[in-house]
N, C-alpha and C positions, 0 to 999 in steps of 0.2 A: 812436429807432425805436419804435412804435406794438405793443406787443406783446398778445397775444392772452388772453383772459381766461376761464382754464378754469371756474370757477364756472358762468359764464355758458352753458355746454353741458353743465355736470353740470346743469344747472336745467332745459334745453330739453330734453336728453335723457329726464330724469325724467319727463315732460309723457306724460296716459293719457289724457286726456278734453279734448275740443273746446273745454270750460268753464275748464280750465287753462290751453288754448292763449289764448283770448281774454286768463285776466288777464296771462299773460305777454306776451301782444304789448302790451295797454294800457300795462306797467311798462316798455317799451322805449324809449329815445328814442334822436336822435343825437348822442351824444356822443365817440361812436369811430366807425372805420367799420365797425368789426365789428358793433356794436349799430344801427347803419345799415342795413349790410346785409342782415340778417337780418330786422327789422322790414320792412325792402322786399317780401323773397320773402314772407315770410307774410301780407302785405296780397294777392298774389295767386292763394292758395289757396283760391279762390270759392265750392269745392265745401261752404266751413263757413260759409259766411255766412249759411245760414237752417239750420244744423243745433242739433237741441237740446244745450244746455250735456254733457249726460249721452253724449253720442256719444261713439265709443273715437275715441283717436287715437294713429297708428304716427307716431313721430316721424321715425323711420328710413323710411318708404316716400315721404319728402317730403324731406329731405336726411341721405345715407349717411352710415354712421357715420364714414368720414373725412373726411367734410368736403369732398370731394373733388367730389362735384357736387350738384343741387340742383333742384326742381323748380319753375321759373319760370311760374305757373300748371302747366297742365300738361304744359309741354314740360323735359326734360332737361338743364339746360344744368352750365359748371362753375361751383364755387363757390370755395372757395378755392384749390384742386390745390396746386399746387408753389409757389405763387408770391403765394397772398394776393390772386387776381385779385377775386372779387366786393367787396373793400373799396376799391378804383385807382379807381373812382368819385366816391367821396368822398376822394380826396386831393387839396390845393392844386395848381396846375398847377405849381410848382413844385418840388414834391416826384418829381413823373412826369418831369422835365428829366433829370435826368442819367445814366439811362439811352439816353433819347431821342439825348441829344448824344454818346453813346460809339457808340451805332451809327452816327449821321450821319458819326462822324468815321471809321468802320471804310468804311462806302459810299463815302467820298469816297478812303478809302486805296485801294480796289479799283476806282475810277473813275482814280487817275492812274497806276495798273500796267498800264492799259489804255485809254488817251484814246482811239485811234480806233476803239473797240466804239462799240456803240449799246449802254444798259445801261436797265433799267430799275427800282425797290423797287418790290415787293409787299406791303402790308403787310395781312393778310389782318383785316379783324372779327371779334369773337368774338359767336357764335351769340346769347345774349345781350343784344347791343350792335344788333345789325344788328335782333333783334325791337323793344326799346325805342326806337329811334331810327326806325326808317323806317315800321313797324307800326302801335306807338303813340305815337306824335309826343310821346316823351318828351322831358325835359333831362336824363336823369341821365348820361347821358353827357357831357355838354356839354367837362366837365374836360378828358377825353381828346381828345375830338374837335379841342377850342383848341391841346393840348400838340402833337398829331400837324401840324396847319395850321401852325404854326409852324416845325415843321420843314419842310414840305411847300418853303414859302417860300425857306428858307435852300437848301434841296437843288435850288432851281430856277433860282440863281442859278449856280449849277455845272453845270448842262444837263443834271442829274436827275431824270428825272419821278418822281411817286412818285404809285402806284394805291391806294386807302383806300377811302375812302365811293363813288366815282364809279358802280361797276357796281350799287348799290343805290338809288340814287333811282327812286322811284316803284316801285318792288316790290311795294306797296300795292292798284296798279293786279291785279295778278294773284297776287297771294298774301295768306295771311290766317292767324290766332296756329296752326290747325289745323295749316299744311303744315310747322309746327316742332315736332309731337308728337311726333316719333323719338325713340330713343333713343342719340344719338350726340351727338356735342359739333363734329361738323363742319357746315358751312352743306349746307341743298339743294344736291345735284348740279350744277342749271342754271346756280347760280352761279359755279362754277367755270369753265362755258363761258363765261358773261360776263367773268370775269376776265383769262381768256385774250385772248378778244377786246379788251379795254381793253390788256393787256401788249402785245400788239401792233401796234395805234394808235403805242401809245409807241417801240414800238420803230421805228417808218416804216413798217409794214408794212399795209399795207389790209386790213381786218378783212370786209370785205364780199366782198372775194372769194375769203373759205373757209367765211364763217359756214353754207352751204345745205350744205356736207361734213360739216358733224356733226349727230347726230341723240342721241337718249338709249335706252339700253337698260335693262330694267326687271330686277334684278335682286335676291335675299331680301339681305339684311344685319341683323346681331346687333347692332348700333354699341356704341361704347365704354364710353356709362354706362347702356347695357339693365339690367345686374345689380345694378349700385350700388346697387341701393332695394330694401328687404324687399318680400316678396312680390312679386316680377315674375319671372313666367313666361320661359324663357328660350328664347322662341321669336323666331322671326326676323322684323323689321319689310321691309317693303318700299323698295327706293332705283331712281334712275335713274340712271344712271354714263352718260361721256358716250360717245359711240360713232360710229368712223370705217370707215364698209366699207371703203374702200378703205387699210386698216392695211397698212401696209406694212413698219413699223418691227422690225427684227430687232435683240436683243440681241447685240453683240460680245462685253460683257466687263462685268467688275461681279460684284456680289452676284442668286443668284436672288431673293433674295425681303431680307425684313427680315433685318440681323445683329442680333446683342447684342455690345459697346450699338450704339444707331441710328446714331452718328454714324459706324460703318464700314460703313452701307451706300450704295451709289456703283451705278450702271448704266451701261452708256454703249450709246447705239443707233446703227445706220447704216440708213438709208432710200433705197433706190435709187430711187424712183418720187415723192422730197418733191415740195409743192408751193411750200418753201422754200428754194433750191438755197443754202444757208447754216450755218452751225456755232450753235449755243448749249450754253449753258453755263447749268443752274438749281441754283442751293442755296436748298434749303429745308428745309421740314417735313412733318408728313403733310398740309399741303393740296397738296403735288405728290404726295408718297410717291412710291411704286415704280410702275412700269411697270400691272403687274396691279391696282392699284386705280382706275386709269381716273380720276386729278385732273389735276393740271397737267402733273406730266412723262410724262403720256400722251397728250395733246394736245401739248407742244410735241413727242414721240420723231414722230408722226402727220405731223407739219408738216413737221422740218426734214431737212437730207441727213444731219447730225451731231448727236446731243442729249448732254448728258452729266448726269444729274442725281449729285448728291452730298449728303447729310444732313447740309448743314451749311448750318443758316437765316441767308442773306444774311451767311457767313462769319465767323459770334460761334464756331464750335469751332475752327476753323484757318484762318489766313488761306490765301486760294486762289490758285492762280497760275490766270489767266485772260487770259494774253498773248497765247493762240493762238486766239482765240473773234474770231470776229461779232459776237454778240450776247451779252448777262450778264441774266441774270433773277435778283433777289436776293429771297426769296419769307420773309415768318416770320410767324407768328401773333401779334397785336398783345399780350399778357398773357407773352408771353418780351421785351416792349421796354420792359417800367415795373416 
């Protein structure tokens, strides 16, 4: 296992002056992916590229001191979190396999506890991944993107579909590095309607005749890595969450809001006026989250006659019984599958 090399951030940490940052990026190469990674992000800190050697520099207002997120130019994203994600780029495709293949093998358990569902994975991008890949028509993804199509493959052989890259081609067309400045680690709002609509395709269900039922409502949000960076004001950036007038979804039963820990939070809706006379069932993460943040299990409660969402992404905390469903939406952010 590739372990991490504290020197190497008592040294970055150390860094006062613009002039420091330069010779420390020049002494960088890729040797790890830690020294990968990092040389990446500071290549796109622009703002020093014509500043004098003698400029202060806050190491900390450019990546927090845990490590934990990281300033991709100038948008927010994570960097290492939980999990070492900013280095899964520069690992062999081989290395990101068996991860990949314990969840395949968890989907495929949960596809024959329930053959005559229609089921669909969601495997959501990370904020990161979706700017360098579809924005700036990078490769550094490329690894990931190989590791994930290969499972795609195998899982489609089983009558699996699985959602990844699809709802982001051409994004380009109408978005630009500006509309990823927040400070949150989750994708644009619209995206998630896109998502929706693609899980639905998948599941047989005609995306065309609900897409004119939602609209976006413009609401203040703090997002997740707002405060992670010195000196940021902790005022609240601007989102659009997705929005159904015609909401109909009432809470039966569940958790109000987030428990501790997340994985005992569960909701379940009932909809008398759906436009899906139908059951689902989503596990995932916070790209569904709870009711009240308006992601995915706020559009499917919106949809169907029955939703059940539960905080468990595509069933890695507790296998799920999902016998008595319609439909299985199995939802996780790609940096909890490598």
């Amino acid at each position: 296992m590739i372990e991490s090399d504290p020197l190497l951030w008592d040294r970055f940490f150390a860094l006062d002056t613009v002039g420091a940052l330069r010779g420390f990026a020049a002494g960088l190469d890729a040797s790890t992916p830690e020294r990968a990674a990092l040389a990446y992000y500071i290549s796109t800190w622009r703002e020093f590229a014509d500043a004098n050697d003698n400029v202060a520099f806050v190491p900390t207002c450019h990546l927090s001191a845990d490590r934990s997120a990281v300033k991709y130019g100038n948008s927010p994203v994570i960097f290492e979190g939980t999990n070492l994600w900013a280095w899964k780029p520069y690992f062999k495709t081989e290395a990101l396999a068996p991860k990949l293949r314990d969840l395949e093998n968890l989907v495929g358990y949960i596809r024959d506890s329930n053959p005559k569902a229609r089921m669909t994975l969601v495997l959501v991008p990370e904020k990161d991944h979706v700017m360098s890949r579809f924005l700036l028509k990078e490769t550094r993804f490329d690894v990931i993107d190989r590791a994930v199509n290969m499972m795609s493959k195998r899982l489609a052989t089983r009558g699996l579909p699985l959602i990844f890259s699809q709802p982001f081609v051409e994004i380009d067309r109408f978005l630009t590095l500006a509309d990823f400045e927040y400070g949150d680690s989750h994708l644009p709002s619209r995206h998630y309607v896109t998502i929706f609509g693609f899980a639905l395709e998948s599941l047989g269900i005609s995306w065309a005749s609900l897409r004119d039922r939602i609209a976006l409502l413009q609401l203040p949000e703090f997002g997740d890595l707002t405060l992670k960076f010195e000196n940021t004001a902790p005022h609240p950036g601007v989102t659009f969450r997705p929005n159904m007038p015609d909401d109909c979804a009432r809470q039966t039963a569940g958790t109000a809001s987030f428990a501790q820990p997340l994985r005992d939070t569960w909701q379940t809706f009932r909809n008398d006026k759906a436009l899906i006379d139908q059951s689902v069932c989503v596990l995932g993460d916070s790209h569904c989250s709870i009711h009240a943040d308006r992601r995915l299990t706020y559009l499917f409660a919106n949809t169907f006659r029955t939703a059940d969402f539960v905080w468990n992404p595509s069933g890695i905390e507790k296998i799920p019984d999902v016998a008595a469903y319609d439909n299985v939406v199995l939802e996780i952010s790609t940096r909890f599958t490598m």
